[in-house]
ZAMARGU-4260 file (C-alpha; in steps of 0.2 Angstrom, whole numbers, plus 5000, padded with zeros to 4 digits):
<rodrens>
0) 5000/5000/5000 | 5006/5018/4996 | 5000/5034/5003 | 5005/5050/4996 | 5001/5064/5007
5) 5008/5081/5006 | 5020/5078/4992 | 5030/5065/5003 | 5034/5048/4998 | 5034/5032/5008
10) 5050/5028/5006 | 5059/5045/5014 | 5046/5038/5029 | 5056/5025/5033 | 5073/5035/5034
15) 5079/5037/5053 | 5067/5022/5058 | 5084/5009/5064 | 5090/5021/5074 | 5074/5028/5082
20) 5075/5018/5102 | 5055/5019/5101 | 5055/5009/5085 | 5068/4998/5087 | 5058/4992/5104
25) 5040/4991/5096 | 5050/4979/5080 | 5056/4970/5095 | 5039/4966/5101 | 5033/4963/5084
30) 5046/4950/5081 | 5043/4944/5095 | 5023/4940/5092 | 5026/4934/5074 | 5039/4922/5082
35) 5025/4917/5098 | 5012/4915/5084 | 5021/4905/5073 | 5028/4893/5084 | 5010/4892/5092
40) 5001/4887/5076 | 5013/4876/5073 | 5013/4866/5089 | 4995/4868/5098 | 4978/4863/5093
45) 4964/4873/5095 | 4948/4879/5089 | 4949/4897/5079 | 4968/4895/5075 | 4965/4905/5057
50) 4960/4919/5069 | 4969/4920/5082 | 4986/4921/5068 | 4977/4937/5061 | 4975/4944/5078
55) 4992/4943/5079 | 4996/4951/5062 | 4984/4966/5063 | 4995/4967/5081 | 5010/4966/5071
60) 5008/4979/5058 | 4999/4990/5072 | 5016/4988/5082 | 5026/4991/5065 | 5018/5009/5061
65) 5017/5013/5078 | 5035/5011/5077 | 5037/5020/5062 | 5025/5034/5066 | 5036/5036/5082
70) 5052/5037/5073 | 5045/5050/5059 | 5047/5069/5061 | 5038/5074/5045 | 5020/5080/5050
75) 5015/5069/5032 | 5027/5053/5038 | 5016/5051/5052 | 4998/5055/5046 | 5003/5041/5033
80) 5008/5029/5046 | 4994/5032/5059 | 4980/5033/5042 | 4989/5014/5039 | 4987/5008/5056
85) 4971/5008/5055 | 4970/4993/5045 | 4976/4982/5061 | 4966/4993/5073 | 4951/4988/5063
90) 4957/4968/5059 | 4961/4966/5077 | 4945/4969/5087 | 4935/4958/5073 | 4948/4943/5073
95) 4950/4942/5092 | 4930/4941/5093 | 4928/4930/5079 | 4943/4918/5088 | 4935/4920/5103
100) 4918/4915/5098 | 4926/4898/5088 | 4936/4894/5105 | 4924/4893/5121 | 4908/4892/5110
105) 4913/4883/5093 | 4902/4893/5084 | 4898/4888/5067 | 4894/4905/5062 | 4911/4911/5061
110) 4915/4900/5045 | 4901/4905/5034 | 4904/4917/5021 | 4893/4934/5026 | 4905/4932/5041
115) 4922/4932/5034 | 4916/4946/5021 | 4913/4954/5036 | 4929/4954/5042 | 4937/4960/5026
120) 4926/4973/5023 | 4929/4981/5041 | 4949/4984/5042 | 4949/4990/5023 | 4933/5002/5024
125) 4942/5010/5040 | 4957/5010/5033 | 4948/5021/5017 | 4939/5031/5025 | 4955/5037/5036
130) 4964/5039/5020 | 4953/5050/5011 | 4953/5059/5028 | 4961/5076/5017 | 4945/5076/5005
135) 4934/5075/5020 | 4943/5080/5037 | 4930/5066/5047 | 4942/5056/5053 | 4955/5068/5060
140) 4950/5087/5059 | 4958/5101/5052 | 4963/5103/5070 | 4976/5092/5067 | 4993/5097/5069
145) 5012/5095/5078 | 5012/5108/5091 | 5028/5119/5093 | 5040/5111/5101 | 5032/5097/5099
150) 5038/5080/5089 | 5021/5070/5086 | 5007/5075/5080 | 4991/5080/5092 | 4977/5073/5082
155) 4960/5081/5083 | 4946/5066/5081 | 4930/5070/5071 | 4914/5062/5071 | 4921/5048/5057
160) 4934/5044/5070 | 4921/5038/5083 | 4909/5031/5069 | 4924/5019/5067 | 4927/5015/5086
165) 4910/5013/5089 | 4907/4999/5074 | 4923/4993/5082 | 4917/4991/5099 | 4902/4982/5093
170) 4914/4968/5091 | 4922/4968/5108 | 4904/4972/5115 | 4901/4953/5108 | 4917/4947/5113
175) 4914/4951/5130 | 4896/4944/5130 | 4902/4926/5123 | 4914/4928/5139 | 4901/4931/5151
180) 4889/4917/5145 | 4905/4904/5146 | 4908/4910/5165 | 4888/4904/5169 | 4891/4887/5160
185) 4911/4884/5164 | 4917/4875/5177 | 4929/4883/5191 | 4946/4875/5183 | 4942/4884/5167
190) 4940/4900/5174 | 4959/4905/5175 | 4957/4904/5157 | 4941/4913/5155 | 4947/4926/5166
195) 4963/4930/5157 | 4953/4930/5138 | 4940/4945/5148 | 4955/4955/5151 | 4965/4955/5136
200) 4947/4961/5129 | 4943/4973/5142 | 4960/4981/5144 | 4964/4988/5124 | 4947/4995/5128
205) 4950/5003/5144 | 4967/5010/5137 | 4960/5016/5120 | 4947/5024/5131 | 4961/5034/5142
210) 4968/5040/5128 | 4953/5047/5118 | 4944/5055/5132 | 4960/5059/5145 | 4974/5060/5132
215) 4985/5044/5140 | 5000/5040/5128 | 5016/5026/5131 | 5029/5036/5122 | 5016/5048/5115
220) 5009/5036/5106 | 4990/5027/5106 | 4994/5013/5120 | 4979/5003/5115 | 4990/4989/5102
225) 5005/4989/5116 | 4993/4984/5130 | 4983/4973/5118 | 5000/4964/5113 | 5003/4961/5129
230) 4990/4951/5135 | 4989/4942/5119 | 5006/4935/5122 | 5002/4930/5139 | 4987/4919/5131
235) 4997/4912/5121 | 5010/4906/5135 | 4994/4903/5144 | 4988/4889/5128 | 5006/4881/5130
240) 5005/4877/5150 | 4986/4876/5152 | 4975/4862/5147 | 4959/4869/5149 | 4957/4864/5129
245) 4966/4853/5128 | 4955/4837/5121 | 4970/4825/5124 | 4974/4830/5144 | 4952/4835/5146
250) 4950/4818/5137 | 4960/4807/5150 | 4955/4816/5167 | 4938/4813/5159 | 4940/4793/5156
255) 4949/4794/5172 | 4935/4799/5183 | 4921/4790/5172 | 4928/4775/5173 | 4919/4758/5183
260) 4932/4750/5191 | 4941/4761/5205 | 4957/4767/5201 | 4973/4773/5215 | 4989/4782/5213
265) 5001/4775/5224 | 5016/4787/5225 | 5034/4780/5231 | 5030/4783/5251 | 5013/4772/5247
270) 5002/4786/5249 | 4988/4788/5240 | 4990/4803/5230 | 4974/4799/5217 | 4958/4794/5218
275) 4946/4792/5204 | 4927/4793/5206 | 4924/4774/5207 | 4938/4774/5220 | 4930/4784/5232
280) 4915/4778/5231 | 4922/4763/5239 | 4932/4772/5252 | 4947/4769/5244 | 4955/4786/5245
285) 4958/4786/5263 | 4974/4779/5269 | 4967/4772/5282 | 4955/4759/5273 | 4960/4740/5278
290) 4959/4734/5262 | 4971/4746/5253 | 4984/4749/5269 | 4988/4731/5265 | 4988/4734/5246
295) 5000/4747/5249 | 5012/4737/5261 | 5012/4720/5248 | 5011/4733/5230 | 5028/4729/5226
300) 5026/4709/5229 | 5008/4710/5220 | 5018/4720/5205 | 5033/4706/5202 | 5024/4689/5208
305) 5013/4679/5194 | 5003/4674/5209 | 4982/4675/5204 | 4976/4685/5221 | 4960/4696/5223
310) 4957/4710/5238 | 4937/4709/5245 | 4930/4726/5247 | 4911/4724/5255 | 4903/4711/5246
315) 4913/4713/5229 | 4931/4703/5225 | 4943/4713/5215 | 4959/4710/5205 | 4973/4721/5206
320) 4980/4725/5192 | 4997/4737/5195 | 5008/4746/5183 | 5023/4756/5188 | 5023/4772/5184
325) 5043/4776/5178 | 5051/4793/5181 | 5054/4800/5165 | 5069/4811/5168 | 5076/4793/5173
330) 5067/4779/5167 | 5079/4766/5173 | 5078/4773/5191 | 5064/4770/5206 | 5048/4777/5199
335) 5039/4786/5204 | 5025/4776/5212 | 5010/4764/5206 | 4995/4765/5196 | 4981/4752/5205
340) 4966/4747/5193 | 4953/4735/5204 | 4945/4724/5192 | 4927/4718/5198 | 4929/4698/5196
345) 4915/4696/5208 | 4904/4687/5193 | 4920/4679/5184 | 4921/4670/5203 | 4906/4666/5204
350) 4903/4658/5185 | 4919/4650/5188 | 4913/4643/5203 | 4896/4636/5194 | 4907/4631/5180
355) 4917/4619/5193 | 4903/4612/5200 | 4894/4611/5183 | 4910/4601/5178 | 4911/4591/5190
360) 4892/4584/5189 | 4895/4580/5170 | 4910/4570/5175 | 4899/4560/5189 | 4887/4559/5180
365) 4898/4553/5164 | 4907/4541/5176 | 4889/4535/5179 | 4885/4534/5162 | 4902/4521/5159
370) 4898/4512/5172 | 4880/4510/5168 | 4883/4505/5152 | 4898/4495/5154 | 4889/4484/5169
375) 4873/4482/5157 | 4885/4476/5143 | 4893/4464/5151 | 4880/4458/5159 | 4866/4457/5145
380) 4885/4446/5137 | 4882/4430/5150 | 4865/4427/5144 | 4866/4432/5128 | 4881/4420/5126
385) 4868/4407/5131 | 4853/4412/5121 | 4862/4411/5105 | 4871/4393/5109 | 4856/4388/5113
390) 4849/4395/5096 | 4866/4386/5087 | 4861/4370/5097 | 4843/4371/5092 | 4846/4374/5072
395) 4858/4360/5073 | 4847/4347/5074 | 4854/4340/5090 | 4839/4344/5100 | 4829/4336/5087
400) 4821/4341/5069 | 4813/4355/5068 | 4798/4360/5057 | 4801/4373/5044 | 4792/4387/5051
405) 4799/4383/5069 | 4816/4385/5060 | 4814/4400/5051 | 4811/4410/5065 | 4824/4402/5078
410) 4836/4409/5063 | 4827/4425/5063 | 4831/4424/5083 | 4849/4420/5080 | 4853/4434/5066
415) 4845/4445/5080 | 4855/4439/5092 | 4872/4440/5084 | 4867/4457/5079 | 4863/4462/5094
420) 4881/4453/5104 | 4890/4463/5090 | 4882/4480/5096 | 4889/4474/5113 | 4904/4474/5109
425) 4904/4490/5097 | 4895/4500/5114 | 4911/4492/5125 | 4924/4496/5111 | 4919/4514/5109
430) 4918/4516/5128 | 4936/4510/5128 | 4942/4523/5117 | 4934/4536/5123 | 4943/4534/5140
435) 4958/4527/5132 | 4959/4511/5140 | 4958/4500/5122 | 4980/4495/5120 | 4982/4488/5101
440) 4997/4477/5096 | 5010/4483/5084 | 5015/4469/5074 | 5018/4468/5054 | 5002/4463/5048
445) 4999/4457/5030 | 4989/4466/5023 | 4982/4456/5008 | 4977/4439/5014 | 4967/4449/5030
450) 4957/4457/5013 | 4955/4439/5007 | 4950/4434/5023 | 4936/4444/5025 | 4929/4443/5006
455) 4929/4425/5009 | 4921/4423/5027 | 4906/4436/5019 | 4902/4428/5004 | 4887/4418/5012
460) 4880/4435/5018 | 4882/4443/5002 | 4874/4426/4992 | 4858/4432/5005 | 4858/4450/5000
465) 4859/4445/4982 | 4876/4453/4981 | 4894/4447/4972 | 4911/4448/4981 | 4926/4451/4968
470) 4945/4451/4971 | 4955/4464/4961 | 4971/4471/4962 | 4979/4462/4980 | 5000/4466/4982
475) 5002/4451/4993 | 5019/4463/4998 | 5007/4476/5006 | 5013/4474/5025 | 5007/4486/5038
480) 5011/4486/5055 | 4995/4486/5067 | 4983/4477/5078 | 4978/4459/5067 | 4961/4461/5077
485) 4957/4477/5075 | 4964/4479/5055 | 4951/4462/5052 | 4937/4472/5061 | 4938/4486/5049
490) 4938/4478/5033 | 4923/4469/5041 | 4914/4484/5043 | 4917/4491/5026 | 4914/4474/5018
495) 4899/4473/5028 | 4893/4490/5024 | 4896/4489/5006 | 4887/4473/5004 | 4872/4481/5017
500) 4870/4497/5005 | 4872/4489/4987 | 4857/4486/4976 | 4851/4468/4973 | 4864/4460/4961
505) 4877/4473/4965 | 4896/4472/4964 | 4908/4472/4981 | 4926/4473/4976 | 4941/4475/4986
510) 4959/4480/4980 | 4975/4482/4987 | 4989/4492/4982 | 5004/4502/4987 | 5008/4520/4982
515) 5019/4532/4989 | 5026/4523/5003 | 5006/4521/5007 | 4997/4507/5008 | 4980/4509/5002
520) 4965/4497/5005 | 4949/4499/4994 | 4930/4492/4996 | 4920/4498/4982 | 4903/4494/4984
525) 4888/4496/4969 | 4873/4507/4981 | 4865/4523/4978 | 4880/4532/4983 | 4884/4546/5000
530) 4878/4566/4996 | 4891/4579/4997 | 4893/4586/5013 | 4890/4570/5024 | 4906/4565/5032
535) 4902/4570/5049 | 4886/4558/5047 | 4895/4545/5040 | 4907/4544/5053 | 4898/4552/5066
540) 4894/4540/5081 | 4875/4532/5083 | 4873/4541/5065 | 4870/4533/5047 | 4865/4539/5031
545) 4847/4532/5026 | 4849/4524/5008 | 4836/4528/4998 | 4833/4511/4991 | 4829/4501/5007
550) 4823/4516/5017 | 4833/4514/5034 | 4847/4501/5036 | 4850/4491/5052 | 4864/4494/5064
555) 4870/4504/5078 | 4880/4518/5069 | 4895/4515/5077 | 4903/4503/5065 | 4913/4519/5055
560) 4914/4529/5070 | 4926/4513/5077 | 4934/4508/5061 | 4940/4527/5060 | 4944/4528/5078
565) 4956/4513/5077 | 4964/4518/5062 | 4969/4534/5068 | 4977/4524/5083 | 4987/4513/5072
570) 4993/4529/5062 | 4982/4525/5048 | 4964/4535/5042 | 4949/4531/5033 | 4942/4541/5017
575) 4928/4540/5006 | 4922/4543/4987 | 4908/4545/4982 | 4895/4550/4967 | 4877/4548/4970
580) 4869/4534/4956 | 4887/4527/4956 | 4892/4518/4971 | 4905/4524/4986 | 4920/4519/4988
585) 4928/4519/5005 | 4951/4519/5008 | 4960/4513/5022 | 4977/4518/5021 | 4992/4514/5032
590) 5011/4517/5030 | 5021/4506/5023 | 5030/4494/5037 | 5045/4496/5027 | 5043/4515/5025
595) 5040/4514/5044 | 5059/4504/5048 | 5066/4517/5039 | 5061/4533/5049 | 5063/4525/5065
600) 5079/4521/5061 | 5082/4541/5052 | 5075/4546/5072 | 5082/4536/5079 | 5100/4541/5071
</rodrens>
């Protein structure tokens, strides 16, 4: 900006400026706020930032042609400089409203357009109208004049002057309003605060007052931007030390005091320094409270020992949970005391507790169960043994012939009955795996002639369901190392099964055949086939999938679950394949015993 008044430039205004003591102080204060400012913005967060930096620049270049006007001798030097003061005096009262406004209330209003037209329009209309002051004489009067023997001007304020202060005031009028609401909503920590933004607006005022009406100068000049300066620098040391706004330090005090479970500070002395809301609600900020006193003589033990322990307060069990709180000037030092969170585990206790005794009844009643069942098997064994030798006897003909219907259903009772001993025996298998109690031998085992074993002994069950037992591929070298028993009872099963579940003149076939260091036995059978999805069914125990040819099948359900169960003990597994119309397939696979030999020996090397 450039004024020319009376001939003189702004340039020659400058001249004499760095030597001028009044000047070189007010460029000193002027520094000073830009460097307060800047490194403010830089490393606080608050609400009205944009505003509180043009505060500080109106301040600034109020300070700077202060200075200047001060250092100027020329009657036209300093009319410039006090006409282009006026842009900070106007920007300033708008800006530190606005700011104030955004801070303590956060009001929206500040952002929208009208508003920050507003505060352009202010500082540069004042600013104009002082500089066409010569074609109209309202701001400063024709009055207006450096006395003799006098070195600043004595200005002569007219009626445009006072328009401008008074639009001006408006905006502090505001300011202090916004204040005084705060002070009836605020709580007492927020008042130092409060207090300090009331008189850094009150006091410019009072001294711009002072020097309109009584004539009150600091180094003839208008003190209103020095004292404004002032207590703007002290707000801003005030936003560095004081957390009043602080989210972050508000934030945790507040989660510190809303918190459920009661909270101590223990300090090195084991006093109790800090109490949180919860905490005192329980007593626990007195020093005197049983339960904390031995807290705080057993704090350090409870912080180092892995020992579970809980403290009773009233009707409630608590868990300590202690952190150290390190000194930060030396971390590596004695801290500086504790920080002691009581966890409420009344109900973990108490579910806990129910848990156990819940536990416990299963088991009992599980024991029961075993027992129950086990007596019951082996005694329905005795007289079942009985029943079917006497069935055996009677079919015989020892006891004497028998008439054909008489004999069809003493077969019918012996089916039922061999059906019914092999349950038996499935129920007091499965119990003995469960518990762990079933030992299997570990001896090689050939495979291939168990396979031929089994097609052979089946053959007149298969003739009665219509069904054809084939041999295919058998390696006779296929040796396993397993339980003989327990190997011939799964084949069984899946023989049994695939001839149970084939259609009338189906196909069984086994094979046998080694890949891969795996044995792999195969019955494929000729039914309706398993659906996707079903393997827990299959091998699920009491379970079985209905064939949709014969409706339900008989059995117990517990013929897979075994024959899986004891191949997983012998290191083994059991798989299936299946396509629905096309029969299912089930694997048995083993290692290899050779294969077996020879990682032993790599281990045992």
């Amino acid at each position: 900006m450039k004024f020319l008044i009376s001939g003189t430039s702004t340039m020659n205004c400058f001249s004499g400026a760095l030597s001028d003591p009044v000047f070189l102080v007010t460029a000193s204060i002027t520094a000073l706020a830009i460097f307060t400012m800047t490194w403010t913005l830089r490393n606080q967060t608050f609400n009205g930032k944009l505003f509180y930096a043009l505060t500080l620049i109106g301040v600034s270049w109020v300070l700077l042609t202060v200075g200047l006007e001060a250092a100027s001798n020329d009657y036209s030097c300093q009319l410039q400089w006090a006409t282009a003061a006026w842009l900070g005096n106007a920007l300033i009262p708008v800006a530190w409203c606005y700011f104030v406004f955004s801070y303590v209330d956060n009001a929206p209003w500040v952002h929208k357009p009208a508003a920050r037209a507003v505060m352009v329009i202010v500082p540069i209309a004042a600013v104009a109208f002082a500089a066409t002051n010569p074609w109209h004489h309202l701001v400063y009067a024709e009055g207006t004049v450096i006395p003799d023997g006098g070195g600043q001007i004595n200005y002569v304020h007219g009626p445009g002057f006072y328009l401008i202060i008074a639009v001006l005031y408006s905006f502090v009028a505001a300011t202090l309003v916004c204040l005084a609401r705060a002070f009836t909503r605020a709580k007492r920590d927020a008042w130092l605060m409060l207090t300090m933004l009331t008189k850094i607006t009150i006091t410019p005022l009072v001294m711009n007052a002072a020097y309109v009406g009584l004539g009150f100068t600091i180094f003839g000049l208008d003190p209103t931007s020095f004292m404004f300066t002032l207590g703007v620098l002290v707000f801003s040391w005030l936003l560095v030390i004081n957390k009043t706004m602080d989210m972050a330090t508000v934030g945790q005090s507040v989660l510190f005091d809303t918190m459920s479970e009661p909270v101590v500070l223990i300090d090195r002395q084991k006093n109790v320094v800090l109490a949180n809301t919860a905490a005192k609600s329980r007593g626990l900020q007195n020093d005197t409270c049983p339960v904390l006193k031995d807290l705080r003589t057993t704090i350090e033990y409870f912080h180092t020992s892995d020992e579970a322990t809980h403290l009773r307060i009233g009707q409630r069990d608590y868990e300590p949970r202690i952190q150290k709180v390190e000194n930060p000037i030396n971390p590596s030092g004695e801290g500086l005391g504790w920080s002691v969170t009581l966890v409420d585990i009344t109900d973990r206790i108490a579910i806990n507790a129910s848990l156990q005794d819940a536990l416990q009844q299963a088991d009992e009643a599980n024991r029961a169960k075993d027992e129950f069942v086990s007596v019951i098997s082996h005694e329905m064994r005795t007289p079942l043994t009985s029943l079917k030798g006497g069935l055996a006897l009677a079919l015989s003909g020892h006891l004497g012939e028998l008439t054909d219907h008489l004999k069809s259903s003493l077969e019918i009772a012996h089916r039922n009955g061999a059906r019914l001993s092999r349950l038996i025996d499935h129920i007091l298998l499965s119990q003995k795996m469960d518990i762990g109690a079933l030992s299997l031998e570990h001896e090689p085992i050939v495979l291939g002639r168990l396979l031929e074993e089994s097609l052979e002994e089946n053959r007149s069950f298969a003739a009665e369901r219509g069904v054809q037992l084939i041999q295919s591929t058998i390696d006779h070298s296929a040796v396993v190392n397993g339980d003989a028993f327990a190997i011939r009872q799964i084949v069984d099963n899946l023989m049994s099964n695939a001839i149970k579940f084939s259609n009338d003149d189906g196909v069984v076939e086994g094979a046998l055949q080694i890949t891969g260091g795996k044995v792999r036995l195969s019955i494929k059978d000729s039914g309706h086939g398993i659906p996707e999805g079903m393997e827990d069914h299959v091998f699920g125990r009491f379970e079985q999938v209905a064939n949709s040819g014969q409706g339900s099948t008989q059995g117990s359900g517990l013929g897979l679950h075994i024959s899986k169960q004891l191949a997983r003990q012998m290191s083994g597994d059991i798989t299936y394949e299946s396509q629905v119309g096309a029969g299912t397939t089930f694997h048995v696979e083993f290692d290899l015993a050779m294969q077996l030999a020879e990682e032993e020996t790599r281990i045992a090397g």
